[in-house]
Backbone bond lengths (Angstrom), bond angles and torsions (degrees), N, CA, C in turn:
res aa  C-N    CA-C-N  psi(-1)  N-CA   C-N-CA  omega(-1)  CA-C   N-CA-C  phi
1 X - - - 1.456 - - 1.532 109.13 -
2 X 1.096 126.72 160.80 1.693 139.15 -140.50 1.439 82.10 -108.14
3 X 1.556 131.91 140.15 1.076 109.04 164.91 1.835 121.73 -97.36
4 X 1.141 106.81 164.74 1.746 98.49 175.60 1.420 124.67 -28.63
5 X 1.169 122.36 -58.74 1.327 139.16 -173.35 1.454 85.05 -64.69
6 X 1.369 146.09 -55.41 1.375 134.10 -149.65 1.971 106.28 -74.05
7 X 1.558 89.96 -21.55 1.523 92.56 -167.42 1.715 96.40 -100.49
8 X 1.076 128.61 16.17 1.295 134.97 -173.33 1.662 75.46 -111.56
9 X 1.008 126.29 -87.06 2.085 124.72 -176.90 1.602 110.68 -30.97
10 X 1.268 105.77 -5.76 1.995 89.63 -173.16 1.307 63.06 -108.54
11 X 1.244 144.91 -114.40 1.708 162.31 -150.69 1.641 74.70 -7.11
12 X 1.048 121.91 -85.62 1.893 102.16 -159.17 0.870 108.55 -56.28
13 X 1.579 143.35 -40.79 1.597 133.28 -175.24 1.248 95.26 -67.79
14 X 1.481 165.73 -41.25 1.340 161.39 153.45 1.829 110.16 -25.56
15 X 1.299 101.93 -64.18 1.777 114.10 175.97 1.557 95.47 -41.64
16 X 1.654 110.88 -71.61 1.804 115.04 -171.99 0.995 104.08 -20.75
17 X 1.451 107.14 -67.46 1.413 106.28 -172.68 1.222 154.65 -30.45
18 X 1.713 89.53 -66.12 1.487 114.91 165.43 1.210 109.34 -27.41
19 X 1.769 97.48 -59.51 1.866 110.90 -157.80 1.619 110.59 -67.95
20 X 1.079 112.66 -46.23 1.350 110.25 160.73 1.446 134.16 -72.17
21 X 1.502 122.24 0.20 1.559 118.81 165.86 1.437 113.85 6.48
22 X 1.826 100.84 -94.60 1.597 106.38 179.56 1.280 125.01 -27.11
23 X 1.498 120.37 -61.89 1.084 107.63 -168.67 2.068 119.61 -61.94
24 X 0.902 114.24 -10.50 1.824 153.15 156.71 1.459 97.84 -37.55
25 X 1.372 88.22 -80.66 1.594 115.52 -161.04 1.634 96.21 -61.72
26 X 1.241 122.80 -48.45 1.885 117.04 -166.99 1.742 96.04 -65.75
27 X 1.800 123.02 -36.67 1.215 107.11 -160.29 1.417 101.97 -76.74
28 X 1.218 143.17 -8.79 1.246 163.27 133.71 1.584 134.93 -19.74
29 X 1.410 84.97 -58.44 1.533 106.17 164.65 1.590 126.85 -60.87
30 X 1.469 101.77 -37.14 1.413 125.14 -166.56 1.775 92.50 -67.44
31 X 1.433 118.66 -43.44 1.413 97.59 -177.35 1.763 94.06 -100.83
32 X 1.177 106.46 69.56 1.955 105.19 162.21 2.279 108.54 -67.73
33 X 1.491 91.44 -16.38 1.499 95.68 -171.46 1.556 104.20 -72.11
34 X 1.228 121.69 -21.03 1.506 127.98 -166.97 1.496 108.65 -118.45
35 X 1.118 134.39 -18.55 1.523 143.72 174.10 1.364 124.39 -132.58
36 X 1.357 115.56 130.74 1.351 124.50 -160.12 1.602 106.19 -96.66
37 X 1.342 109.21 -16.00 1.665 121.09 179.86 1.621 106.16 -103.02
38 X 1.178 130.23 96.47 1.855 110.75 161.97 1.023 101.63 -73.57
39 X 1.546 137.02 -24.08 1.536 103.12 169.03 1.225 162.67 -84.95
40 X 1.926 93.74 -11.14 1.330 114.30 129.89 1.083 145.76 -45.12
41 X 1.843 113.81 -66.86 1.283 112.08 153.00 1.383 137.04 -13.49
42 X 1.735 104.18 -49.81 1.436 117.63 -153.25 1.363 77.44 -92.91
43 X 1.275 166.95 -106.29 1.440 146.13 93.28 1.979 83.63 122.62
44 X 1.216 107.42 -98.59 1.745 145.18 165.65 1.019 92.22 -20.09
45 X 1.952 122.60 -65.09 1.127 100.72 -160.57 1.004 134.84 -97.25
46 X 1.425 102.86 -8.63 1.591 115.32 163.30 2.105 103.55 -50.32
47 X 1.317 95.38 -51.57 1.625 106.54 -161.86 1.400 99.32 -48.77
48 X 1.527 117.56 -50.36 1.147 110.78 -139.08 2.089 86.46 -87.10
49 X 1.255 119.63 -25.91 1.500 113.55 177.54 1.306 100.87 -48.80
50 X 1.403 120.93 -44.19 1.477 121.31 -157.62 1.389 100.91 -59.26
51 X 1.336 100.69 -60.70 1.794 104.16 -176.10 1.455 114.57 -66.56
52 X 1.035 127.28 -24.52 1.422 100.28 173.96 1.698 121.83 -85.68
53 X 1.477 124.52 -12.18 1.171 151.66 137.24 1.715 93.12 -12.36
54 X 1.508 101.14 -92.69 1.551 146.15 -168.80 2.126 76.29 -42.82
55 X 1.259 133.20 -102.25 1.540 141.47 152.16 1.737 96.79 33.22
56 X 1.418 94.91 -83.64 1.996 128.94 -157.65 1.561 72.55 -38.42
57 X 1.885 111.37 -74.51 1.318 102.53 -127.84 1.395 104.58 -74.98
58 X 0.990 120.77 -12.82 2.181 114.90 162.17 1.354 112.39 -48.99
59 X 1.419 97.44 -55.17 1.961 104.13 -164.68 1.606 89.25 -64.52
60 X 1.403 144.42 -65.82 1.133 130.92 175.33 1.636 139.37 -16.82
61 X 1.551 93.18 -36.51 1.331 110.32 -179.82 1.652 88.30 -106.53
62 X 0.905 154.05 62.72 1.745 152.08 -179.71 0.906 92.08 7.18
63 X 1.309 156.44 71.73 1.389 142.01 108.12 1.781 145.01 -111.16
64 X 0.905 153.05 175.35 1.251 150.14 163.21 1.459 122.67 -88.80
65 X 1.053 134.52 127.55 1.643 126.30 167.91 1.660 122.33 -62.16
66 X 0.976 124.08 133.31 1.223 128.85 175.22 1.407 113.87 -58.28
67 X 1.617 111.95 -179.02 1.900 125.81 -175.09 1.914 58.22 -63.65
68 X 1.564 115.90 -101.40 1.304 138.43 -131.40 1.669 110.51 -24.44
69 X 1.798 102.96 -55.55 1.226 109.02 155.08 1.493 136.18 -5.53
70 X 1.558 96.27 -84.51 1.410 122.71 170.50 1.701 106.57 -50.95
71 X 1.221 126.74 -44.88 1.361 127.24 -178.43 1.342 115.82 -47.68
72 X 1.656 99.51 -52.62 1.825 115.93 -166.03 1.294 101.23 -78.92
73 X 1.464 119.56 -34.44 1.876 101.74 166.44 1.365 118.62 -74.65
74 X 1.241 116.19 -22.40 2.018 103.32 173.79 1.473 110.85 -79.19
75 X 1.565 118.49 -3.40 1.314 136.37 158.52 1.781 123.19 -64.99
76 X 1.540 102.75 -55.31 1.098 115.96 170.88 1.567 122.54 -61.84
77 X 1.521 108.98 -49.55 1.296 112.98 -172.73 2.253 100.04 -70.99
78 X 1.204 101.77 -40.52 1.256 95.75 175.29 1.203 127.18 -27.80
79 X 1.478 100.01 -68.03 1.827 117.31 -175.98 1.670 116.98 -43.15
80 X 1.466 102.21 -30.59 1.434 116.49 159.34 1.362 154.84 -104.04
81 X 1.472 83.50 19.87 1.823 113.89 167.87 1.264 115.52 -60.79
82 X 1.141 137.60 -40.01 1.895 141.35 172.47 1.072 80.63 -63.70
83 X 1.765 154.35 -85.42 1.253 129.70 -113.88 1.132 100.18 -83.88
84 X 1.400 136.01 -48.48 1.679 151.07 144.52 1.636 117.78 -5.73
85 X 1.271 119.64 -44.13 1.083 132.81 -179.54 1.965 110.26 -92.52
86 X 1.121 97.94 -38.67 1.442 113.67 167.24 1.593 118.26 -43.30
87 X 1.591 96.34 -66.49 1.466 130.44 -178.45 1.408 92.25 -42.39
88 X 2.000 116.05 -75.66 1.270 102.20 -174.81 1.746 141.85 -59.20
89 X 1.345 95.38 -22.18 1.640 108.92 173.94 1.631 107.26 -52.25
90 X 1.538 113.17 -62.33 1.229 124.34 -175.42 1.491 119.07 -69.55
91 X 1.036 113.34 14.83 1.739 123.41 -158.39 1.780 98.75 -94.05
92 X 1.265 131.43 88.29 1.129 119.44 -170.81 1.604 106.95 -81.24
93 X 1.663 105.52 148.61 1.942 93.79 -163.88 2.121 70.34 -151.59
């Protein structure tokens, strides 16, 4: 199980996000030659910052996250997939 403090670090790495969309969305843009979606794209890479964020702070503490782990953050980040996707729609660049 994720602990408080860990789910307090995704909830702000989620906020970052949000707030920074655009800047998301432009690094996104830059490969329009290789992806037909920036908002996918931009989408991914928000996701995948999150998780490796979410990654860092295990190895930091020497450890690995569990299946369950891993479950409750694709849980967490879920619940905030509309606003994420939101963020980038509205993200003027």
């Amino acid at each position: 199980m994720i602990s408080a403090t860990t789910k307090s670090f995704i909830d702000s790495l989620v906020d970052y996000y949000i707030s920074e969309a655009g800047s998301y969305k432009q690094m996104a843009k830059s490969y329009s030659d290789e992806v037909e979606d920036i908002h996918s794209a931009t989408f991914g890479i928000i996701l995948g910052s999150i998780y490796s964020a979410f990654i860092q702070s295990y190895t930091n503490q020497q450890q690995k996250p569990s299946l369950e782990d891993m479950q409750e953050f694709t849980q967490l980040v879920k619940k905030r997939a509309a606003q994420i996707k939101r963020s980038i729609i509205d993200a003027k660049i």
